[in-house]
C-alpha positions as CSV (number, residue, x, y, z in Angstrom):
1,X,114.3,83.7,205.5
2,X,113.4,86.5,203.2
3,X,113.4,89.0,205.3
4,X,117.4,87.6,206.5
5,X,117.7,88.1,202.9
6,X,116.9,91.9,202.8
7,X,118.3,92.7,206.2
8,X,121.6,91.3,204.1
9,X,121.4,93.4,201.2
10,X,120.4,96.5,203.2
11,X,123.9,96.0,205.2
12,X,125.4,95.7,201.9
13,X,124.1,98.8,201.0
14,X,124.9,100.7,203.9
15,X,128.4,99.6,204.3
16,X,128.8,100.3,200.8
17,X,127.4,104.2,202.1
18,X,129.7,103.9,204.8
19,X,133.0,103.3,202.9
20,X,132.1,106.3,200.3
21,X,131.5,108.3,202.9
22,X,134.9,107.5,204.0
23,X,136.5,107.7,200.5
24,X,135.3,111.4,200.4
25,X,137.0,112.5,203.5
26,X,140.1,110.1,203.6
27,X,142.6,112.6,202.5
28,X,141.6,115.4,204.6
29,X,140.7,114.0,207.8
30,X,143.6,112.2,210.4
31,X,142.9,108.3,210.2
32,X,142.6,108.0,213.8
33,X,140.2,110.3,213.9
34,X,138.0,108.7,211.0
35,X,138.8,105.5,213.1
36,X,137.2,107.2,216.1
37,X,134.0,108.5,214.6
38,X,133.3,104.7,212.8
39,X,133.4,103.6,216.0
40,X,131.5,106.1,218.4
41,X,129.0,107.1,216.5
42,X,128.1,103.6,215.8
43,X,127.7,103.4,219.7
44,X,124.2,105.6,219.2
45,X,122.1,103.0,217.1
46,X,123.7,99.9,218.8
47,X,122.9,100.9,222.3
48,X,119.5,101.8,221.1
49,X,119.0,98.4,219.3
50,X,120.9,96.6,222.1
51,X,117.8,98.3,225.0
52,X,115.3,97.9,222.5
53,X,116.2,94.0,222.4
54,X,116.3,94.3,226.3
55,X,119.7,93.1,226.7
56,X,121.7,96.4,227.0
57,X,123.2,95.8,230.7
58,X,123.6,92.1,230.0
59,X,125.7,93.1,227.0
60,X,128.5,95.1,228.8
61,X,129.1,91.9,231.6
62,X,131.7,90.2,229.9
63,X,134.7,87.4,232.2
64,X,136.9,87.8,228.5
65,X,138.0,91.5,228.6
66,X,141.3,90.0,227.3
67,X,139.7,88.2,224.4
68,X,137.4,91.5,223.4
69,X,141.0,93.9,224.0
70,X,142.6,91.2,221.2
71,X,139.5,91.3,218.9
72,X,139.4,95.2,219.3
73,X,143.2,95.5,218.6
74,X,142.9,93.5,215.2
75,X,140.0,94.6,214.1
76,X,140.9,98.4,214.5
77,X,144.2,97.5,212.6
78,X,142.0,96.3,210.4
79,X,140.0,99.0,210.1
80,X,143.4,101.6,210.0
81,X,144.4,100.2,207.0
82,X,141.3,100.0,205.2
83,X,139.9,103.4,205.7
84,X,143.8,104.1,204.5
85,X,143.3,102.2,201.3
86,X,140.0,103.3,200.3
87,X,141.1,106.8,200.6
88,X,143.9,105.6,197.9
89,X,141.5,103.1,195.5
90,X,138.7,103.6,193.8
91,X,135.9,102.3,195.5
92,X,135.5,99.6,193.2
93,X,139.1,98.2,193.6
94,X,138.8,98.6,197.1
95,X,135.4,96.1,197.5
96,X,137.1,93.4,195.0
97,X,140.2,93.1,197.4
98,X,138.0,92.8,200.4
99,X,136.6,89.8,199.2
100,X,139.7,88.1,199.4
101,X,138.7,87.8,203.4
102,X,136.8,84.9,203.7
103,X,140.1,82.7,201.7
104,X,142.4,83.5,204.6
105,X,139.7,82.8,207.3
106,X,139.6,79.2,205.9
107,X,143.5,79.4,205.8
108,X,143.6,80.6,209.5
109,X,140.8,78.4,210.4
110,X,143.1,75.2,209.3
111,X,145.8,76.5,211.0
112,X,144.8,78.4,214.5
113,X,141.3,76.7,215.1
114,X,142.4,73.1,213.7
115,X,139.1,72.5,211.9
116,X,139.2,69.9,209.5
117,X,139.0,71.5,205.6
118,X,137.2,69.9,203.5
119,X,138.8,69.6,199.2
120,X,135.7,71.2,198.1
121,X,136.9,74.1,200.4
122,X,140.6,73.7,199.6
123,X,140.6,74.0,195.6
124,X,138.1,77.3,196.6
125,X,141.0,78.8,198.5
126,X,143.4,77.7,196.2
127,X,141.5,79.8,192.7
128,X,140.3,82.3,195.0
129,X,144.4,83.1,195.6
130,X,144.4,83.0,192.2
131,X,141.8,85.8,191.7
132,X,143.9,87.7,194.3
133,X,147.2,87.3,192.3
134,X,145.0,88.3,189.0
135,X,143.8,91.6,190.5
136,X,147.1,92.6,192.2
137,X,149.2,91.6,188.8
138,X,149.5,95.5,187.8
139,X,151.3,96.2,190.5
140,X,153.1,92.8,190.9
141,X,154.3,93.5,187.3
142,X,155.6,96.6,187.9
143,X,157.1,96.2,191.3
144,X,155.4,98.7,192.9
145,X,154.1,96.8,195.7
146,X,157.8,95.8,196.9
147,X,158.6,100.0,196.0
148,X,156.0,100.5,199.0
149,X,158.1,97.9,201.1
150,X,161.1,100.0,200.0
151,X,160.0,103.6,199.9
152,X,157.1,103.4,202.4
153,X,155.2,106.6,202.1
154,X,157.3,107.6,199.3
155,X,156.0,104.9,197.2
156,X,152.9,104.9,194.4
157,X,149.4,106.4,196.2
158,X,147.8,103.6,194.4
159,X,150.4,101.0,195.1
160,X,150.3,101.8,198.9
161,X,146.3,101.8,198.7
162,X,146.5,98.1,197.2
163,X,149.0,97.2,200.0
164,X,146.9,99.0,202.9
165,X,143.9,96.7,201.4
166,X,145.6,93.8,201.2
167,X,146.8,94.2,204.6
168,X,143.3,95.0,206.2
169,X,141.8,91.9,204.1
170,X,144.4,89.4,206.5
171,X,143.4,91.1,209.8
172,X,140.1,90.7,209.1
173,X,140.1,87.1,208.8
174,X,142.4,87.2,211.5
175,X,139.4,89.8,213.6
176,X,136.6,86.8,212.7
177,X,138.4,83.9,213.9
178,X,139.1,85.7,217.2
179,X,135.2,86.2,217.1
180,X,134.6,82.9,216.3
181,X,136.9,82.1,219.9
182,X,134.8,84.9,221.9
183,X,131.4,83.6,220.3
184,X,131.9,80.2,222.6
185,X,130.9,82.3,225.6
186,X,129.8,85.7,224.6
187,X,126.8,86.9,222.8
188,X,126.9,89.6,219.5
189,X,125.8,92.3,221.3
190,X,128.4,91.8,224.0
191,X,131.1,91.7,220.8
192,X,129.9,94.2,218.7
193,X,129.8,96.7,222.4
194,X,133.4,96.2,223.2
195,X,134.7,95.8,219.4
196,X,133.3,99.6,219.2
197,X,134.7,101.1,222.7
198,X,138.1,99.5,221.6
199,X,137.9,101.1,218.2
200,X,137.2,104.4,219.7
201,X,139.8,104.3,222.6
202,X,142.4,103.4,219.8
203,X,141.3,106.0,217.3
204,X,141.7,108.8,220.1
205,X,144.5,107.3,221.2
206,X,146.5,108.1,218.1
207,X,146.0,111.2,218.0
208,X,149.4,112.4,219.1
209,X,150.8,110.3,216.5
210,X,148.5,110.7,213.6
211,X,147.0,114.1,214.0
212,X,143.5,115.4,215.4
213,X,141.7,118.5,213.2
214,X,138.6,119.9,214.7
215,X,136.7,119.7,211.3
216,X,134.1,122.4,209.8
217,X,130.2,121.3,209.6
218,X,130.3,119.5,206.5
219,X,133.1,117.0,207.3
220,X,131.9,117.0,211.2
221,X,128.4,115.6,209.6
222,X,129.8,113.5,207.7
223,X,132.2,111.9,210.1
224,X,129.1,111.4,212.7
225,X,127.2,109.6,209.8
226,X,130.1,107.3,209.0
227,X,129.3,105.7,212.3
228,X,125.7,106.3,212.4
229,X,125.5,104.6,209.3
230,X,128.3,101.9,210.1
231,X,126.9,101.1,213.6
232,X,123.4,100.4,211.6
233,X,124.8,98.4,209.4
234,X,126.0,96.1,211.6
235,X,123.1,96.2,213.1
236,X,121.4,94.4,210.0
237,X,124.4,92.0,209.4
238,X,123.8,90.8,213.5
239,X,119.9,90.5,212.4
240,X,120.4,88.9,209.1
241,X,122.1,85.9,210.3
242,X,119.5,85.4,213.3
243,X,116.9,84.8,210.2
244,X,118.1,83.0,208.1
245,X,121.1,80.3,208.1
246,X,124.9,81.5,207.2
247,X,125.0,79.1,204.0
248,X,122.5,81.2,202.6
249,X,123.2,84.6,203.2
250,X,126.5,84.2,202.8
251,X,126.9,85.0,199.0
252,X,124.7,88.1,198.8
253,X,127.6,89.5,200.5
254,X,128.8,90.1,196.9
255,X,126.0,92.6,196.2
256,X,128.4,95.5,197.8
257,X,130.2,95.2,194.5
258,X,127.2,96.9,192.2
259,X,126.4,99.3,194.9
260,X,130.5,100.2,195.0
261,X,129.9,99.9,191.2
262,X,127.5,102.5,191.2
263,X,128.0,104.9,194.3
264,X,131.8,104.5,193.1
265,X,130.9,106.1,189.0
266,X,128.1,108.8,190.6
267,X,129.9,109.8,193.1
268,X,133.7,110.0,191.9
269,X,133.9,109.0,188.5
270,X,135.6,105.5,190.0
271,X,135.4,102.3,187.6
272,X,137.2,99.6,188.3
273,X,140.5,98.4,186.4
274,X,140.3,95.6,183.8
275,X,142.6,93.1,186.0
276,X,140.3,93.9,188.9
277,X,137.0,93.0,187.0
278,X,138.7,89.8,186.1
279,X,140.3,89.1,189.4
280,X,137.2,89.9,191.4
281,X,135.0,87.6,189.6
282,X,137.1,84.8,190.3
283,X,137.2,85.2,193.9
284,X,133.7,86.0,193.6
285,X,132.9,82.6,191.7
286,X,135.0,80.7,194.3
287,X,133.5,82.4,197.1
288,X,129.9,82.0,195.8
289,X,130.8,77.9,195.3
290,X,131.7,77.1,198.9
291,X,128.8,78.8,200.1
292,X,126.6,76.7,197.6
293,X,128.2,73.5,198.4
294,X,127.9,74.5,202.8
295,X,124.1,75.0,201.9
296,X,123.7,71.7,200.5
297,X,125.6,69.6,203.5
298,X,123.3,72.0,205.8
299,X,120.0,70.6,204.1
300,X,121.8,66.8,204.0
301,X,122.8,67.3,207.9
302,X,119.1,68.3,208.4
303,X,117.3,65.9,206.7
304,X,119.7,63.0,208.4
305,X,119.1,64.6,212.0
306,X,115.2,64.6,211.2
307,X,115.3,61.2,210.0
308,X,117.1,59.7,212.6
309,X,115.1,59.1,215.1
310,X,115.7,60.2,219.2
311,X,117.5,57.6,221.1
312,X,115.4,55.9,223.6
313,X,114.1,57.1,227.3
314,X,116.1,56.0,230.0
């Protein structure tokens, strides 16, 4: 359980690496092409972990290359529009926003999965939203978000970061309920192989359309450690949740906003507005509440399924 705890925080950590990284060379690199590196590179430490675990060749078999094309096509999205908004934010702003995720997975979860939503769950969404409108009210105010509908790349480079984060936020509850589909018959390496190949094939794939510079050291070693680092990450998210249950790992998730706190002021001066301190502790309160209230029906379920006792022999 402890260790699940620190394999949590660590991926916190390095994710929080991983998006500073990105932040540094967002401007000055082609997205596809930051979108390409995230997803190679991170090929290196998976297929490592993946033969030290002894499953490599079991993880590329796969009956759902449909389902893992869908997952890859929304999570890269995804992924395009959040590499474009933290090149646009400062880092903090850019975290806070993020955690606005786990609200529309319980949205889409109602809605495309049909699971039953408990009120507890309900009045979480409901002042999480309300967080969301809070940290977004600058540019609600001034209109600047419809100005980005209106002007497109004409419009505010902070208004069309907000948007590009916003945006990415949906996918990716859209990206884990279509994992939450592929998870029925397919195991995490398995996902986290073909998310990555699909990343990559997209990234290089848009380079007609978005641009492809061959870059000088510096940015070259930093592109290969946005994956490197990425692809490790996700390495300790996968392990994290294999030691300890969801419920409880679930709100240390919110550790990546004093390590964006702190990378974000050492690195690039970046602290975060007063509506988005305000507006990210309310989605971080409601966020932090659900997972609470799942860890205490986890220990009820438990406690009932140990005390009942096993039906009888046949």
């Amino acid at each position: 359980m402890t260790l699940g705890i620190l394999f949590k925080l660590a991926s916190a950590f390095l994710f929080t690496v991983m998006a500073a990284l990105i932040r540094s060379v967002g401007l000055d690199v082609p997205l596809g092409e930051i979108v390409f590196a995230r997803s190679f590179f991170a090929l290196i430490p998976i297929m490592i972990w993946l033969r030290w675990r002894g499953v490599a060749r079991r993880a590329l078999v796969t009956d759902r290359h449909v389902g893992h094309m869908l997952r890859g096509m929304i999570g890269v999205s995804s992924m395009f529009l959040m590499f474009a908004g933290l090149a646009r934010l400062p880092l903090p702003d850019a975290t806070a926003l993020g955690y606005a995720s786990p609200i529309f997975v319980v949205i889409f979860a109602a809605v495309l999965l049909r699971e039953k939503i408990h009120a507890m769950r309900w009045t979480a969404v409901a002042v999480g939203l309300c967080g969301v409108v809070v940290m977004l009210w600058p540019q609600l105010s001034t209109g600047a978000l419809a100005k980005v509908l209106h002007d497109g790349p004409q419009a505010d480079e902070t208004a069309l970061g907000v948007a590009f984060a916003l945006g990415a936020t949906v996918l990716t509850a859209a990206a884990m309920i279509q994992i939450r589909r592929l998870t029925e018959s397919e195991g995490t390496g398995t996902i986290v192989f073909y998310f990555s190949v699909w990343s990559a094939v997209a990234g290089l794939a848009s380079a007609p359309i978005l641009g492809w510079e061959w870059p000088d050291v510096a940015t070259g070693l930093t592109l290969v450690a946005i994956g490197c680092v990425g692809g490790v990450a996700q390495i300790l998210l996968t392990e994290s949740y294999r030691r300890a249950d969801a419920s409880l790992i679930a709100p240390f998730e919110y550790s990546t906003i004093l390590w964006a706190l702190a990378i974000g002021y050492l690195a690039f001066g970046d602290l975060p507005s007063g509506w988005t301190a305000i507006g990210g502790a309310i989605v971080v309160a409601s966020g932090v509440a659900v997972a609470l209230r799942e860890r205490q029906l986890g220990i009820k379920r438990a406690r009932v399924r140990k005390a009942t006792p096993p039906p009888p022999a046949a």
